[in-house]
VEXDREN-2710 file (C-alpha; in Angstrom, 1 decimal):
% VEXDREN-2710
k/r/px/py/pz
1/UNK/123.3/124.2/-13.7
2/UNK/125.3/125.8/-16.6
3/UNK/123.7/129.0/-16.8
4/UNK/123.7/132.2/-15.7
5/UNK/122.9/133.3/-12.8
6/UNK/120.3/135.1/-13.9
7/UNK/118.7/132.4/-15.9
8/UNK/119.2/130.1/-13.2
9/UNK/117.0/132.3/-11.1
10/UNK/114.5/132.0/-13.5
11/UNK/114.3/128.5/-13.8
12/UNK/114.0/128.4/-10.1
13/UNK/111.2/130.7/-9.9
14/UNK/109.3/130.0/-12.9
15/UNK/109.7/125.6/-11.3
16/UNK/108.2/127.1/-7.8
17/UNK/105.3/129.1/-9.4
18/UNK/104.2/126.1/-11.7
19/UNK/104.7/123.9/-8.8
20/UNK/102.5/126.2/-7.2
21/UNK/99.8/126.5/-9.3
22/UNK/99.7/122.5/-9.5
23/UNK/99.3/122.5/-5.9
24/UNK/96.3/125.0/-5.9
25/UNK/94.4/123.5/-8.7
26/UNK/91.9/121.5/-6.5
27/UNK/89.3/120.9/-9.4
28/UNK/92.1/119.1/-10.8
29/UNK/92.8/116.1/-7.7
30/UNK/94.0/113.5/-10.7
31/UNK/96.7/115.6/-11.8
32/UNK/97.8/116.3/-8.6
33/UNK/97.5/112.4/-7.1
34/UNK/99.9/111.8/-10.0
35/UNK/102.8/115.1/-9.5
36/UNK/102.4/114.5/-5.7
37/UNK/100.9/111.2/-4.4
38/UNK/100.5/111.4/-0.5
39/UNK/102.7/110.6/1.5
40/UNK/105.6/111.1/-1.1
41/UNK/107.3/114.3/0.5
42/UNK/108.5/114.5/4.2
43/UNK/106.0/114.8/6.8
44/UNK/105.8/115.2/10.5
45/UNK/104.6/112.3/11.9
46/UNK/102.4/112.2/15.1
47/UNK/105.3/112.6/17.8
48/UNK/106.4/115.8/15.9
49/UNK/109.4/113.8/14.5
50/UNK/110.1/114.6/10.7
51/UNK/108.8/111.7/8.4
52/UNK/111.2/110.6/5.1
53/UNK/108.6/110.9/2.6
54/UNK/108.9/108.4/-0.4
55/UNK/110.7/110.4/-2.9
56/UNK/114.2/109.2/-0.8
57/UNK/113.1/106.3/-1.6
58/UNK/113.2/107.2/-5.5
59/UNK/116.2/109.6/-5.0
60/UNK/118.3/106.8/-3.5
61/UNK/117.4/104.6/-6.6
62/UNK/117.9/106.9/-9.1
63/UNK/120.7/109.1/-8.3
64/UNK/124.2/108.1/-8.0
65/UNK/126.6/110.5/-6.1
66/UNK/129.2/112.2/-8.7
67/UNK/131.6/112.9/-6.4
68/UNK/134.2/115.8/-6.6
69/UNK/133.4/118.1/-9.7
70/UNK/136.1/120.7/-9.5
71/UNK/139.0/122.0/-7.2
72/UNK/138.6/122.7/-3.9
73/UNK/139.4/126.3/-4.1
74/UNK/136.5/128.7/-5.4
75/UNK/137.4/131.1/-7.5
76/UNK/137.9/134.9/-6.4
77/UNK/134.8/135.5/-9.0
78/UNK/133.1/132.6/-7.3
79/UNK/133.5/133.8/-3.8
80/UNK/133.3/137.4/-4.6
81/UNK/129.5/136.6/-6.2
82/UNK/128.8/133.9/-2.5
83/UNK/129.7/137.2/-0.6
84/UNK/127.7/139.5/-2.2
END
């Protein structure tokens, strides 16, 4: 993402709590058959195994791999920030 950190946080937290509240809102089983339709996110199946759900399906589709973005060395503000 191309914001701050800060920002970026925010994003993050303000996705989780609507993703949340979409989750919780029973009364509203339409809505949520259509943001999470079974079966779409990974599931444990009946031997305990970890089942791909069908959003890798969609992600495999959809995304393409962009490959190498920058150098390979972070930058001393970059690691300073990872260490903190």
């Amino acid at each position: 993402m191309g914001q701050s950190p800060e920002s970026v946080e925010k994003v993050v937290l303000a996705t989780a709590c609507l993703h949340n509240f979409i989750m919780k809102r029973e009364e509203h089983i339409q809505v949520f058959k259509q943001y999470c339709p079974p079966a779409f996110v990974d599931h444990e199946n009946e031997n305990g195994d970890d089942g791909p759900g069908g959003w890798r399906a969609d992600a495999q589709r959809n995304l393409e791999d962009i490959g190498q973005c920058g150098g390979y060395r972070a930058s001393t503000d970059a690691r300073t920030k990872r260490d903190l």
